[in-house]
N, C-alpha and C positions, 0 to 999 in steps of 0.2 A: 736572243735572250730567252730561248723556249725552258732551256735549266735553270737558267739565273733565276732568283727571288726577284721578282717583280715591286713587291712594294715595302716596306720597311713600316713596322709600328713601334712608335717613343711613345710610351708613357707619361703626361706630365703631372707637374705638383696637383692642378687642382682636380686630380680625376679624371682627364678626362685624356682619348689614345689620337696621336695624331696619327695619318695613314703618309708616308711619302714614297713619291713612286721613285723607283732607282733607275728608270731611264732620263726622264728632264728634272730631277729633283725640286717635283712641286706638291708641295702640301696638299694632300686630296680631300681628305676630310679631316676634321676634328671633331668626336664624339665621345659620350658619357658611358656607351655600352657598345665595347667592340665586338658588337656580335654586326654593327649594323655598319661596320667598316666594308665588309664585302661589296652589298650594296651600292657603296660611290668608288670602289675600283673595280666593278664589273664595266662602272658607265665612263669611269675615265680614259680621256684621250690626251695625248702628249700635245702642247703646243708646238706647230713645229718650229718654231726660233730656236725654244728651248731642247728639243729633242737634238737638232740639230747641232746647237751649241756644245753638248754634251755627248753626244754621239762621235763627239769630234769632226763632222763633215763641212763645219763651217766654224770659222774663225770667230771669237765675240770681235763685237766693233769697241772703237778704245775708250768709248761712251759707257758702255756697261764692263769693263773690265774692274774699275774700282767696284762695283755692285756683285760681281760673283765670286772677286778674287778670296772672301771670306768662307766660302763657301765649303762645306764638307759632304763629300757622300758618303750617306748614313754607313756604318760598320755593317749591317745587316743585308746590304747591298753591294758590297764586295768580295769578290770571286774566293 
């Protein structure tokens, strides 16, 4: 993923920028001034469940498939 866009920022209503990362799409921060989003994705690390999950290298188990099957990877994270 050295080209790919690493992490993804949405805007929300109340001002404030969430950061998510496009490899385990996990919310990494949620801040009022995205100047201080770099900051919590210089220090973020992928869970590896989730990386994994996402990576495709492992299956979800059928316990979390209702939990992800809503799930969207952000438009800004797509090739």
């Amino acid at each position: 993923m050295a080209d790919a866009l690493k992490f993804a920022h949405r805007s929300n209503l109340d001002g404030t920028t969430d950061s998510i990362c496009c490899r385990c799409i996990a919310t990494v921060a949620t801040v009022y001034d995205e100047a201080e989003l770099l900051r919590y994705e210089q220090h973020h690390i992928c869970g590896p469940v989730l990386g994994e999950r996402f990576d495709g290298t492992k299956p979800p188990s059928p316990e979390t498939v209702e939990e992800i099957q809503d799930w969207q990877i952000p438009e800004d994270c797509q090739a």
